[in-house]
C-alpha positions, 0 to 999 in steps of 0.5 A: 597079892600073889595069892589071890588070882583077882580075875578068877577069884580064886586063893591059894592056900599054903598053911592049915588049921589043925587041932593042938593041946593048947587050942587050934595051931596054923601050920604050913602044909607038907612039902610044896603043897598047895590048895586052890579055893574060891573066894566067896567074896568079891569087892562091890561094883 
């Protein structure tokens, strides 16, 4: 999973939620855009 840095906990994210007339669309971002979030979980021990 390349997206998951498993040593820091930490997802990047390439795709976005946004409002449509039909419901919540998942879109990619613009360009090569890119977000760094701390994954708030982590396996057991």
């Amino acid at each position: 999973m390349k997206d998951i840095d498993l040593t820091n906990w930490i997802w990047t994210v390439r795709r976005q939620t946004t409002p449509s007339p039909g419901g919540l669309a998942d879109k990619n971002t613009k360009g090569k855009t890119a977000r760094r979030v701390p994954s708030s979980r982590r396996p057991a021990r």
